[in-house]
C-alpha positions as CSV (number, residue, x, y, z in Angstrom):
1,X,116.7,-0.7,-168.1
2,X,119.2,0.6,-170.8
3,X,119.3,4.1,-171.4
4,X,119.6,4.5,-175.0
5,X,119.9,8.7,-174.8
6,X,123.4,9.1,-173.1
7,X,123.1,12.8,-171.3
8,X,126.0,14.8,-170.7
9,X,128.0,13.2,-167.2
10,X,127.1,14.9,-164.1
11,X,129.9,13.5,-162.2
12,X,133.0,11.3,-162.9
13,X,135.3,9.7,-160.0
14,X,138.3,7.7,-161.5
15,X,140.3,4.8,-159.4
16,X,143.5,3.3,-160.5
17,X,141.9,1.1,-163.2
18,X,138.1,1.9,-163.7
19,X,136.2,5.2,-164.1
20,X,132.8,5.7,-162.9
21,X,130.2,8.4,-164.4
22,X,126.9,9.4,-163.2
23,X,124.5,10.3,-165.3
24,X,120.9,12.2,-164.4
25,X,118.3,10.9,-166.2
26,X,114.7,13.1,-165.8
27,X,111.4,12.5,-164.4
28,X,109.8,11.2,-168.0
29,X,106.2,11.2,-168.9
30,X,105.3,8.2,-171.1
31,X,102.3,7.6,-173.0
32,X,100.4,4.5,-172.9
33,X,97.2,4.9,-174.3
34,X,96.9,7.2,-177.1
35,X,93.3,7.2,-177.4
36,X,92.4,7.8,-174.0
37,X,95.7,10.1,-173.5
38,X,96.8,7.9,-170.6
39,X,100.1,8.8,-169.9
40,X,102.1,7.0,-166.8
41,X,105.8,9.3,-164.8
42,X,108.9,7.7,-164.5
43,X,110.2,9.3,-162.0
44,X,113.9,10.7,-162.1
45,X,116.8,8.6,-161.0
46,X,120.5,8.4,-161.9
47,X,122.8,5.9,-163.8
48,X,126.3,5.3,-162.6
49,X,128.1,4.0,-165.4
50,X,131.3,2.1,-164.7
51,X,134.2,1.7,-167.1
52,X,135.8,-1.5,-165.9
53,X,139.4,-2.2,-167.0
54,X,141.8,-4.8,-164.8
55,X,140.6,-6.1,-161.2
56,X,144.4,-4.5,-159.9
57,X,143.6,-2.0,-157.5
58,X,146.4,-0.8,-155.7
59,X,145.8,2.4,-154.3
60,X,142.6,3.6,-152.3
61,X,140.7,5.3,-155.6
62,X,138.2,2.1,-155.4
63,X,137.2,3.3,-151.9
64,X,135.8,6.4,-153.2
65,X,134.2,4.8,-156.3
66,X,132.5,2.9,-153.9
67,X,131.3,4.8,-151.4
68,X,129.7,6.8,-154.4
69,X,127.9,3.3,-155.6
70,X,126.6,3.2,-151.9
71,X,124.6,6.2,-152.0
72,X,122.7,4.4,-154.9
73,X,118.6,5.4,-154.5
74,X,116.4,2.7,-155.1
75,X,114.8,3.5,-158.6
76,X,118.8,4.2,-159.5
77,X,120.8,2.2,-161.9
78,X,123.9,0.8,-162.2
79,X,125.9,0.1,-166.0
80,X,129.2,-1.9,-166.5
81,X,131.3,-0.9,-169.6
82,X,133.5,-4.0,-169.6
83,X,137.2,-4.1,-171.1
84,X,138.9,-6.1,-169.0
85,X,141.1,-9.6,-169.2
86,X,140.8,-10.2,-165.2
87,X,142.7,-9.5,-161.9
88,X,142.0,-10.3,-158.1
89,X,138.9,-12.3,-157.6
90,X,138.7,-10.4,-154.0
91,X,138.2,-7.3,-155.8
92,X,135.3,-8.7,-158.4
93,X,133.5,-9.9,-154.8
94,X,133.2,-6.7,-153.8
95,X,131.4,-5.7,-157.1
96,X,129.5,-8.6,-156.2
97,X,128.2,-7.6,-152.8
98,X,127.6,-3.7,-153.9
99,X,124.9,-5.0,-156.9
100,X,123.4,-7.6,-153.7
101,X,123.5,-4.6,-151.4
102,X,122.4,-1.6,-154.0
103,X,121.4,-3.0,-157.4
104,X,119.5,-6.1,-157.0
105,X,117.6,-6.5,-160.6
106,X,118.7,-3.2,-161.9
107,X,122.2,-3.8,-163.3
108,X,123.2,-4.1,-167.2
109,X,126.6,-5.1,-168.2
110,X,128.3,-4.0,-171.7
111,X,131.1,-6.5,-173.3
112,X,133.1,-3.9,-174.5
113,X,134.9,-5.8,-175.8
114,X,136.4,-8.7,-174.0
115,X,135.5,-10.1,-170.7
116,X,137.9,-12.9,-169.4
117,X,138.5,-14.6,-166.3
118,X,137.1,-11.7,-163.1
119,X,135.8,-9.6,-166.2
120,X,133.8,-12.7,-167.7
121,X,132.3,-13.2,-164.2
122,X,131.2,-9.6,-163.5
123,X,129.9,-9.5,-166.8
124,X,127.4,-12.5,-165.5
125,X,126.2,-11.0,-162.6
126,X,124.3,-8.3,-164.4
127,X,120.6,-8.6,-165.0
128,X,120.9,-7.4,-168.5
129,X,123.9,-8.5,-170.5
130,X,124.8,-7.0,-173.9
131,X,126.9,-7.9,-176.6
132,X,128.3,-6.9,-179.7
133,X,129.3,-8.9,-182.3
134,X,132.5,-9.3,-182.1
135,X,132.6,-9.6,-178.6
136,X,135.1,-11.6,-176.5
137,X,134.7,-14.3,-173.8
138,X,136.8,-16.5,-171.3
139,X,135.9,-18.4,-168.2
140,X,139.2,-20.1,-166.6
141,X,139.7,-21.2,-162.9
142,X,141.4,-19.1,-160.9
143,X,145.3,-18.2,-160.1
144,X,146.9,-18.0,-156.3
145,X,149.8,-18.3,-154.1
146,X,150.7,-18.7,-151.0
147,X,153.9,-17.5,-148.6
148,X,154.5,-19.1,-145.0
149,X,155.0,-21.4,-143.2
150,X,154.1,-25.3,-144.4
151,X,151.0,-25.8,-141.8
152,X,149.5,-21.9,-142.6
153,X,150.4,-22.2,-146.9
154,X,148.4,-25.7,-146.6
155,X,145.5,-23.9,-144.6
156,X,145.1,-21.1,-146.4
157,X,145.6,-22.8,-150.1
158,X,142.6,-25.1,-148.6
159,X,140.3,-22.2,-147.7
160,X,141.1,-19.9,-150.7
161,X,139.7,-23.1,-152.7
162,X,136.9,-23.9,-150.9
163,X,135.6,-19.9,-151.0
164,X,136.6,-19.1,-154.8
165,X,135.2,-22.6,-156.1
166,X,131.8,-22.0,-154.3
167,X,131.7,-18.3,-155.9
168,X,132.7,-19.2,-159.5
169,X,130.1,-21.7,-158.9
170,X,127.0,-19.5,-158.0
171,X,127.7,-16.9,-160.5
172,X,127.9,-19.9,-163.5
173,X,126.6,-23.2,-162.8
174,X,123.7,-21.8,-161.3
175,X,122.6,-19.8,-163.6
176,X,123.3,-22.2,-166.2
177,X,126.2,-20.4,-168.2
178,X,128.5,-24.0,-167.5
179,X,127.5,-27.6,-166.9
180,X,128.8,-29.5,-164.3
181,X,131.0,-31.4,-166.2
182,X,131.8,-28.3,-167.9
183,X,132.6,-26.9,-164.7
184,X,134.5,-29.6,-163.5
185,X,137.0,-29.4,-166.1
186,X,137.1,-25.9,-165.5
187,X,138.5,-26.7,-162.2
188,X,141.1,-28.7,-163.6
189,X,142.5,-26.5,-166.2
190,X,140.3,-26.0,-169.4
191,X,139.8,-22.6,-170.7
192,X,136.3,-22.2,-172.2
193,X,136.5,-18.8,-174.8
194,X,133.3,-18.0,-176.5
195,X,132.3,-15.8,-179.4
196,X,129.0,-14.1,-180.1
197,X,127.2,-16.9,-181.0
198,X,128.2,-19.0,-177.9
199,X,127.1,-16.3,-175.9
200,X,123.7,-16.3,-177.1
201,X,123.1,-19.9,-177.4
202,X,124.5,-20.6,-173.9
203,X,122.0,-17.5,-172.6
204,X,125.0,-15.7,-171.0
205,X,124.2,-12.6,-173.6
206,X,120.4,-11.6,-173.8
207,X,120.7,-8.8,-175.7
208,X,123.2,-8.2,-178.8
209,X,123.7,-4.4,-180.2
210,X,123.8,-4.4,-184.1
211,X,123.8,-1.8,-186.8
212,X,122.5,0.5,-183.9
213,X,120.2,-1.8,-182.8
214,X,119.7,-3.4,-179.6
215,X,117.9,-6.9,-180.3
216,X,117.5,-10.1,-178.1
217,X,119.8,-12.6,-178.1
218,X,117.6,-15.2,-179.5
219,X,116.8,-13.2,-182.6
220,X,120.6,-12.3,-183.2
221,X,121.0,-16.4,-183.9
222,X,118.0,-16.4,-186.3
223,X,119.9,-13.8,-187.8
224,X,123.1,-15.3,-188.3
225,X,121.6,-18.5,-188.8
226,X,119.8,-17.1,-191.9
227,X,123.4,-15.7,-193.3
């Protein structure tokens, strides 16, 4: 669901590097059959809109975002605003496991305006992802080190591979947003950056905002095809 009628935040909770609001929204009575004045309740739940900037946490501030996120009810939704050009893939994980834990099939995601690297991927983990047009994209492998000694660098530069690879690999080869050859080269080295219109063709956007409109990805491309 996207809430197109922003209401005034109820609550805001700031860490180091993202912000999160939660908004209200009322019990709503919809109509559905005119005629017969059918109507059907959406009952009342809340949005907890989060600003995302870089994945470098520091300080504890995430802890208390999160605990928020955890008190998520189950007709509640949850709304990335995403800025962000990356940071600790540990960090993005844990985004990961609140949406499996909380948000299953009731998360949006915003690419407001760039998304590279850990933004890119959170971006792909929503449900709903929106775009605008002049939106930004990067997938790249990841970046690590290791201190210690020989036998413990060589073990834990093993293991740190063989987690992060299978991750990147659920959240874009399996959902189709890379190839395996695409993905593959990926691994060794090659930046993929894509506009708007890559974004829709490769299905990673599915819904583009536009002169105030939100529209589906597919009919964006007609659009700009038609230019």
């Amino acid at each position: 669901m996207i809430i197109d009628n922003p209401r005034k935040p109820e609550k805001e909770i700031s860490s180091e590097k993202h912000t999160l609001f939660i908004e209200d929204i009322p019990e709503q009575r919809i109509l559905v059959d005119k005629k017969r004045k059918h109507f059907k309740i959406e009952p009342k739940f809340k949005v907890y809109r989060v600003y995302i900037e870089s994945f470098l946490e520091l300080k504890k501030g995430l802890h208390t975002v999160f605990n928020e996120l955890r008190h998520a009810g189950k007709n509640d939704y949850l709304e990335f605003r995403i800025n962000s050009s990356g940071g600790f893939v540990r960090e993005g994980q844990q985004f990961y496991n609140l949406i499996q834990e909380k948000f299953e099939n009731r998360t949006v995601a915003f690419l407001d305006n760039y998304g590279y690297s850990m933004g890119a991927l959170l971006f792909c983990m929503a449900q709903r992802r929106v775009i605008y047009p002049y939106s930004d994209f990067m997938f790249h492998n990841y970046s690590a080190g290791a201190f210690g000694k020989g036998n413990e660098i060589e073990s834990r530069v093993e293991h740190i591979s063989k987690t992060s690879k299978k991750f990147f690999y659920d959240i874009i080869v399996k959902k189709g947003f890379l190839n395996k050859k695409e993905f593959e080269e990926m691994q060794m080295g090659k930046d993929f950056w894509m506009d708007s219109k890559e974004l829709c063709q490769r299905k990673i956007a599915t819904h583009v905002i536009i002169d105030g409109k939100l529209i589906k990805a597919s009919k964006y491309l007609k659009m700009i095809k038609e230019k």
